[in-house]
N, C-alpha and C positions, 0 to 999 in steps of 0.2 A: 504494500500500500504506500502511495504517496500525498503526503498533505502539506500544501504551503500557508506557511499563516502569512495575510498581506498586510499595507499597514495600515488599513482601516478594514476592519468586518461586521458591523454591527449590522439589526436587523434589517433598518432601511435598505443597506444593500449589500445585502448577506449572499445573493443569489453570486457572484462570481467566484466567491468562496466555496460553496457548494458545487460547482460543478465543475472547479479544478481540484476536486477528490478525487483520486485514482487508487478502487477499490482489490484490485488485482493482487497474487500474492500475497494473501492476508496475515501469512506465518511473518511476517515481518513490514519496518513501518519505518519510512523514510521521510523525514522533518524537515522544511526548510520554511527560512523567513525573509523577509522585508527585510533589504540592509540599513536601513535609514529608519524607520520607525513600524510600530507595532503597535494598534491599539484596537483592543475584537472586544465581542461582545462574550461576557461568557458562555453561552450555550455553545461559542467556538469550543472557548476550552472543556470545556464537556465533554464535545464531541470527539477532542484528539485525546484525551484520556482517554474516554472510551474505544476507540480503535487500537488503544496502544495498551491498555491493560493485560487482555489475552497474549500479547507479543512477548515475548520471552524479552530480557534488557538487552544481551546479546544481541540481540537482531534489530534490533533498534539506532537507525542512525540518525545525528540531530547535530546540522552542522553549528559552527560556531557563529553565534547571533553576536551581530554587531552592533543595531540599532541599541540606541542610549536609552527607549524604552523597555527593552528586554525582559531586565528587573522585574518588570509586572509578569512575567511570565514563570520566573523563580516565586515570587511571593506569593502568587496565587496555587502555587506548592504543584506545577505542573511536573515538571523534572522527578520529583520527589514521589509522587503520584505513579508513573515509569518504570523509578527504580534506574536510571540516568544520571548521571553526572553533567550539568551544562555547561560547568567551568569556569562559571559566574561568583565574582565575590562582590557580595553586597552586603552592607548594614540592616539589622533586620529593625523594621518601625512598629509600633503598635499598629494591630490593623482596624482598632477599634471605629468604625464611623467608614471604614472607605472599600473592605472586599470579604467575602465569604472564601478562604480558600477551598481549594476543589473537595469533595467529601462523597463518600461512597453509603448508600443507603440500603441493606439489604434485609432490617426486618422494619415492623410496624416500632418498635422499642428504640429501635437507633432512628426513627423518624421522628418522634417524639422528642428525644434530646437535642437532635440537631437544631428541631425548631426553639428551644429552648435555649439552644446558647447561642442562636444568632439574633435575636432580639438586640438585646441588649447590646454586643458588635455593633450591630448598626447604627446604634441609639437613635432610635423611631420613637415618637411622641405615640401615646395613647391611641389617636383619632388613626394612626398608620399601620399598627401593631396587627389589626386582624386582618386587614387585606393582606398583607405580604403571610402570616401565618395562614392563611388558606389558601392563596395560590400556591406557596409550596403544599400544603399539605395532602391538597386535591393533585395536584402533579405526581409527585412521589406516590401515593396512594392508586393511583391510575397504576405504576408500572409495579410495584408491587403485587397488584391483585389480576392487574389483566398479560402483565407484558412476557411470563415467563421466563426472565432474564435471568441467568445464572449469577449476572455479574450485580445486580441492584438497578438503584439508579444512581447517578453521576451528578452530582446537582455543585456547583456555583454561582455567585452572587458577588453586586460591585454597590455601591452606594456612589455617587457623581456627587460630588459638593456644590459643584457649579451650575449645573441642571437641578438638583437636588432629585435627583430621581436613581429609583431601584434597578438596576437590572440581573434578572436571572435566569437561568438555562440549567434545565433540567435531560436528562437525555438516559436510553436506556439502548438495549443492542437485544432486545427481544425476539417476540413476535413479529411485531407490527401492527398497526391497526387493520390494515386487510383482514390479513386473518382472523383477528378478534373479531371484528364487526360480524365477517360472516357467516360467525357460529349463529346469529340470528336473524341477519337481515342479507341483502343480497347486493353485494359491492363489485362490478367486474373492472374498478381499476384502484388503484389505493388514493389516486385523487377524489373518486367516488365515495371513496371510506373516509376519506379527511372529511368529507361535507358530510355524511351522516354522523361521525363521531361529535362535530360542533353542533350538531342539531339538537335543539333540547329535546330528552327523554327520548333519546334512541341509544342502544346498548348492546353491546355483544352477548348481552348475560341474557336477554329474554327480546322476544320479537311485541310483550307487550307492552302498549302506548305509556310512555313514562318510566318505564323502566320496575322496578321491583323495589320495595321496602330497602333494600341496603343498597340498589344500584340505580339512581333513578335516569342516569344520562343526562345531567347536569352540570357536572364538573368544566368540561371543557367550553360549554356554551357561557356559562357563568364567565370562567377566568375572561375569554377571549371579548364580554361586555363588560368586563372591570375594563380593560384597557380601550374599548371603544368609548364607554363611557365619557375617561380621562382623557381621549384622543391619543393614546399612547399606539407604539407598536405591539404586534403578538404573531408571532410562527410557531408553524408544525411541519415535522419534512416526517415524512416516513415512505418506505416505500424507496421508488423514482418521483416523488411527487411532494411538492412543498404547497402550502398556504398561507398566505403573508395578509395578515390586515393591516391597511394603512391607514396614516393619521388623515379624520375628517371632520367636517364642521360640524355634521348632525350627531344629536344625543342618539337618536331612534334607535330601538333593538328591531332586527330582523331575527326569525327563526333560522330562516337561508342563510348560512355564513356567505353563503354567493352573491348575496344582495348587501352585502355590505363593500365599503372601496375596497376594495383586496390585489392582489395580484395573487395568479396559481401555475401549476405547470408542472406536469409527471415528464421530464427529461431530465430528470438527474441520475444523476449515479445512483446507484438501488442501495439505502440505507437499512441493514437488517434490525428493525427497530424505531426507534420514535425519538425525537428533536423537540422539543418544544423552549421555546426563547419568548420573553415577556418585558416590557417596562411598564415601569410602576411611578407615572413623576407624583411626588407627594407635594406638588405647588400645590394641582387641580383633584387633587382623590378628594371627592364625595365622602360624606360620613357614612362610613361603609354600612350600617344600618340601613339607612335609608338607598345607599345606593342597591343595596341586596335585595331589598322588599321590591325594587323598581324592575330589576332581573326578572323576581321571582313570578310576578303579574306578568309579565310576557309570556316567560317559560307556562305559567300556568295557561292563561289565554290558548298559547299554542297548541299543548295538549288537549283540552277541550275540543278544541277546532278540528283535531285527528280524529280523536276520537270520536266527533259526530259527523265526519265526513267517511269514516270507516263503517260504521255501526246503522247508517243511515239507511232506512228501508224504501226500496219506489213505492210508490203513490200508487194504482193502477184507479182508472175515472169508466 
């Protein structure tokens, strides 16, 4: 495998990063970067963790970074992560208020602590505390339960002082959502599975409307409206196929993630597993109560609306 980190990858324009992954060879993983700077979003670093984890360190080569940004690649504990030596000396800072480094999730126990010790990291006020605790939790929780990943999930996170905004990228090397979805509904391309998975109350666990008492098909419609909401970014790559919502001027929820501004596209490189990248600016986050009940009336709306458009008997006159 070959992956270049360049020196800007964040979501906005994450697509050229993605489809200069070259998945071939997977027993081993060839690293190169931007000589001049480096600055990715982390569901980058995520994703080259997770490609490089299974790799034996022997086989892993990662040439010498030059860029003066670098540093962020060391502190966000990538090399170390590996099992790699980058060659890099640097002075280590508190990371208090600025990154989550990379962190591996593989039961419901260690998902619990982790969201417990990054609170405070980040030092988030009150009014911020439960939306970043529930987009992780509902992420990590997705791949936990659905993704069958051996490895967990892969989850980092950055705090921006200057945007004041979150960003984090969670990623696993599972299933994928294809396959999940079509334990109960019927997807014949994995871009077709990104739009049912963002649909509220559609679910791989049950083909009925809403999902089931522990699985309602929520999750992903939910996060991906926290960030419409706040006109933020949000992706999902799985598959050969990615989904990218972009920043808009309308509040409005759609059930369709396709009616929302998006950009989409299965010609990627086939990712075994699921991506998901998110920001979270804490200028414009809504009192997530109030933003949640706002979700939750659509998501409800829209199920009713299946449901009597399913269940609905003709007339005969």
């Amino acid at each position: 495998m070959k992956i270049h980190i360049p020196n800007s990858a964040f979501i906005g324009n994450i697509d050229p990063f993605l489809r200069g992954i070259i998945m071939s060879e997977p027993e081993e993983l060839e690293i190169t970067a931007n000589e001049s700077w480096i600055s990715v979003h982390p569901v980058v670093l995520s994703m080259i963790a997770a490609l490089g984890l299974p790799v034996k360190p022997e086989n892993i080569r990662c040439e010498t970074l030059t860029a003066k940004s670098a540093h962020y690649l060391e502190r966000m504990g990538l090399f170390k992560f590996l099992g790699i030596n980058s060659g890099m000396q640097i002075t280590e800072h508190e990371s208090a208020g600025r990154f989550i480094p990379l962190a591996q999730i593989k039961t419901s126990d260690e998902l619990s602590q982790f969201i417990t010790d990054i609170i405070p990291l980040l030092h988030l006020t009150p009014p911020h505390v439960e939306a970043i605790r529930y987009v992780v939790s509902e992420l990590v929780r997705n791949v936990l339960e659905h993704a069958n990943s051996e490895l967990g999930a892969i989850v980092s996170a950055q705090y921006h002082l200057k945007s004041n905004m979150i960003r984090i990228g969670i990623v696993d090397t599972g299933v994928g959502i294809k396959k999940t979805i079509n334990q109960s509904h019927s997807a014949l391309t994995h871009l077709a599975a990104i739009q049912l998975a963002l649909t509220p109350g559609i679910t791989g666990t049950t083909d009925k409307e809403g999902g089931t008492e522990f699985n309602a098909g929520a999750g992903l419609f939910f996060i991906k409206s926290i960030a419409k909401v706040n006109r933020d970014f949000f992706m999902i790559y799985s598959g050969n196929a990615m989904y990218k919502l972009l920043k808009s001027k309308t509040h409005k929820l759609y059930a369709d993630p396709f009616k929302d501004k998006h950009s989409a596209g299965d010609e990627f490189p086939l990712w075994q597993g699921t991506a998901v990248g998110v920001d979270i600016s804490l200028d414009a986050t809504h009192e997530f109560a109030t933003l949640l009940q706002q979700i939750r009336d659509v998501y409800a709306k829209t199920i009713r609306e299946r449901k009597h458009n399913k269940y609905r008997k003709p007339k005969f006159i």
